[in-house]
C-alpha positions, 0 to 999 in steps of 0.5 A: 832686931830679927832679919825675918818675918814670922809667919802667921801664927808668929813661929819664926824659922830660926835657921833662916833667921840666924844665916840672914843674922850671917848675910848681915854681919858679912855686909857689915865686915864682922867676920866673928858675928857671921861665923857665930851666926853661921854655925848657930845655923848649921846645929839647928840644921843638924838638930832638924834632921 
């Protein structure tokens, strides 16, 4: 289900997580999950800061 692997303590990075969802959805032809995915990263991104 997840594209990453948590780390030790079992915390995931989710902007990781959501471009690799992205990579996965590109590899698949789904145009529509990769953007989603892409822009779910992006906000973290931005709420990270």
């Amino acid at each position: 289900m997840y594209a990453t692997q948590a780390d030790a303590s079992g915390k995931r990075n989710w902007i990781e997580e959501f471009q690799a969802r992205a990579d996965r959805a590109f590899g698949y032809g789904n145009l529509i999950g990769h953007h989603t995915n892409l822009s779910l990263a992006g906000i973290l991104q931005r709420l990270e800061r």
